[in-house]
VOPADREN-31128 format. One line per field, with one value per residue: residue number from 1; residue in one letter; x, y, z of N, C-alpha, C in turn. Coordinates in steps of 0.05 Angstrom, whole numbers, m for minus. Layout:
pos: (NUM; ...)
code: (A; ...)
n.xx: (X; ...)
n.yy: (Y; ...)
n.zz: (Z; ...)
ca.xx: (X; ...)
ca.yy: (Y; ...)
ca.zz: (Z; ...)
c.xx: (X; ...)
c.yy: (Y; ...)
c.zz: (Z; ...)
//
This chain:
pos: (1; 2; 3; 4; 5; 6; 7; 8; 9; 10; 11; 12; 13; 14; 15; 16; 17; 18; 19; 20; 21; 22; 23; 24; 25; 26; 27; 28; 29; 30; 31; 32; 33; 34; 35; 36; 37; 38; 39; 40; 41; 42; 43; 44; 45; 46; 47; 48; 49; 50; 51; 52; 53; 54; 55; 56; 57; 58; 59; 60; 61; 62; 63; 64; 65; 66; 67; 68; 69; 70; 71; 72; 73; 74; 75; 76; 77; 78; 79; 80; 81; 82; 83; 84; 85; 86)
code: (X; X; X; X; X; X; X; X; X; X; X; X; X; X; X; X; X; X; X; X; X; X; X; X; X; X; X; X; X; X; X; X; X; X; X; X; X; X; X; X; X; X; X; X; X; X; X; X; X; X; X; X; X; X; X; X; X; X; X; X; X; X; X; X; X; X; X; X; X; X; X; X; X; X; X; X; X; X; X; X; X; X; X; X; X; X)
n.xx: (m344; m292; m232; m194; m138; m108; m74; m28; 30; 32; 63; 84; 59; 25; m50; m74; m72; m93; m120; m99; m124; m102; m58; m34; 33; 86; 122; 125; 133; 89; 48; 46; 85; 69; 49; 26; m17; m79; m121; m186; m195; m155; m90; m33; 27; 65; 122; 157; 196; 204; 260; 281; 274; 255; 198; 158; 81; 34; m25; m78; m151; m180; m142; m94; m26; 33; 75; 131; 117; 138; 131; 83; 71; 54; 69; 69; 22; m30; m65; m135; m168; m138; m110; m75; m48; m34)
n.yy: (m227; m272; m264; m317; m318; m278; m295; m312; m293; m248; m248; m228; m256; m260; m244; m174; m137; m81; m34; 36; 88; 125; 182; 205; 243; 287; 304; 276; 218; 148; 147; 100; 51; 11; m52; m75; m50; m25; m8; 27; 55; 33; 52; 85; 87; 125; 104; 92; 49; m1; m7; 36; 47; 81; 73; 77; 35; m1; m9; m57; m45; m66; m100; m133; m106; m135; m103; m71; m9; 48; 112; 143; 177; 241; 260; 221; 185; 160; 128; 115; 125; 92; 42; 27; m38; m63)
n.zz: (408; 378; 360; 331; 317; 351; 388; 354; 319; 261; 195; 136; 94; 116; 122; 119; 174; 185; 151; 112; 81; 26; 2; m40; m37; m56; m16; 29; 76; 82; 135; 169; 134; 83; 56; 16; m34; m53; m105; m124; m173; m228; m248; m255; m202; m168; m136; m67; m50; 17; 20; m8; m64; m125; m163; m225; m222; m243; m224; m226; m217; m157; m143; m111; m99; m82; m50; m8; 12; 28; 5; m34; m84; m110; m167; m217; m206; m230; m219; m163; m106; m66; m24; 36; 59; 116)
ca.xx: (m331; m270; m208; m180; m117; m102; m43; m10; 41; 22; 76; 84; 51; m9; m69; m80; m96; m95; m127; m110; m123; m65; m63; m6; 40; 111; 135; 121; 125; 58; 55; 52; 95; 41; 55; 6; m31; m103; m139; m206; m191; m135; m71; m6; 31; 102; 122; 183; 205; 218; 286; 284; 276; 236; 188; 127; 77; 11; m33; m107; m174; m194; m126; m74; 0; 47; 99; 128; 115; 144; 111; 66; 82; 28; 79; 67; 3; m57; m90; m150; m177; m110; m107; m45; m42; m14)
ca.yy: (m236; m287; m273; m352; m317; m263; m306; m312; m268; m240; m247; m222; m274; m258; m222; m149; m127; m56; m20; 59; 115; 137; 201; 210; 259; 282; 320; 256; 186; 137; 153; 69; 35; m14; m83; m82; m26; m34; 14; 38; 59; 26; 73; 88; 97; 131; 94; 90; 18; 16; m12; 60; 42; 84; 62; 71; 12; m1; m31; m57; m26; m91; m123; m115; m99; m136; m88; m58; 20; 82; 138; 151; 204; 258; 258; 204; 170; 164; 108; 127; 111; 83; 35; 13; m58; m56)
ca.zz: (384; 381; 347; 343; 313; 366; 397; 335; 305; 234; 174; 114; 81; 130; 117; 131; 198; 182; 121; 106; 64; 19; m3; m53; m30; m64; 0; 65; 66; 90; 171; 170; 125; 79; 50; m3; m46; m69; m111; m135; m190; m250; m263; m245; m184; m169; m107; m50; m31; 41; 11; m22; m100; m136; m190; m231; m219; m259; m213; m232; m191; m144; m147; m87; m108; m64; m52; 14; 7; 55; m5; m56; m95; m127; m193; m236; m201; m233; m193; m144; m88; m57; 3; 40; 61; 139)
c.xx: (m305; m250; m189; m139; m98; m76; m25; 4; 37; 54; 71; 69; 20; m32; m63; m91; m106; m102; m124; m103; m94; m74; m32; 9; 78; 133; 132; 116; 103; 72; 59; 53; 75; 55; 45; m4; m57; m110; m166; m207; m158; m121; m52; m4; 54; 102; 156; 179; 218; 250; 299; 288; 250; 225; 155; 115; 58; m5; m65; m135; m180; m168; m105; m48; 18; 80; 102; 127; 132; 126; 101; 62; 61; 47; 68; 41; m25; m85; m106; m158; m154; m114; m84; m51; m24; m11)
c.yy: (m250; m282; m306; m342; m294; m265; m311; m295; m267; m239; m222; m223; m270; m239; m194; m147; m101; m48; 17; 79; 127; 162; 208; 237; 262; 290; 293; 226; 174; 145; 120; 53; 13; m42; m91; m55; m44; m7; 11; 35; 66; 55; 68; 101; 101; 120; 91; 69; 25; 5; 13; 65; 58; 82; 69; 49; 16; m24; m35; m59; m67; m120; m107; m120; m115; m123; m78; m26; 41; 109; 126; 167; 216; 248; 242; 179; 179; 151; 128; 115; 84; 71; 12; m8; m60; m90)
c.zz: (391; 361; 348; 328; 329; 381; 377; 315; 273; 226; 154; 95; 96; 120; 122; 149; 198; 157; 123; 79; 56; 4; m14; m38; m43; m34; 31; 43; 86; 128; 176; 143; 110; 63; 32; m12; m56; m76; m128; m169; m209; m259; m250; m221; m175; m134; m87; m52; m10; 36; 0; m58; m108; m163; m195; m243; m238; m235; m226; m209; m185; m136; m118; m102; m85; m60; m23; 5; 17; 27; m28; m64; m118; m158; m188; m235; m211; m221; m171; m125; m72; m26; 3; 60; 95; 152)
//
């Protein structure tokens, strides 16, 4: 298989190389920092900014959020199936 973009440094603005599993938590923040949220399933989500702002989002199931993350907090999230954007 060929990566043709393997010499080139990834942005912001770049795709996702990394996709994982979020698992709200009020007590830890993501073990890697994400760049994006996607979820499953449409609801709310109490979130850190790695700036440290916290806010509740509304995201919709199939849509990505562009936000940088550090947590995802059990309070106030009802969204499912949660993937962080690396």
């Amino acid at each position: 298989m060929t990566d043709h973009f393997a010499e080139h440094q990834s942005g912001l603005s770049s795709p996702a190389t990394e996709l994982h599993d979020v698992t709200p938590d009020d007590g830890a923040d993501l073990p890697v920092f994400a760049r994006g949220l996607s979820v499953t399933q449409s609801g709310t989500m109490t979130v850190t900014t790695v700036g440290g702002t916290v806010a509740t989002i509304y995201v919709a199931a199939g849509s990505v959020f562009p936000v940088r993350v550090r947590r995802v907090w059990q309070t106030g999230t009802s969204a499912t199936g949660i993937v962080g954007l690396v």
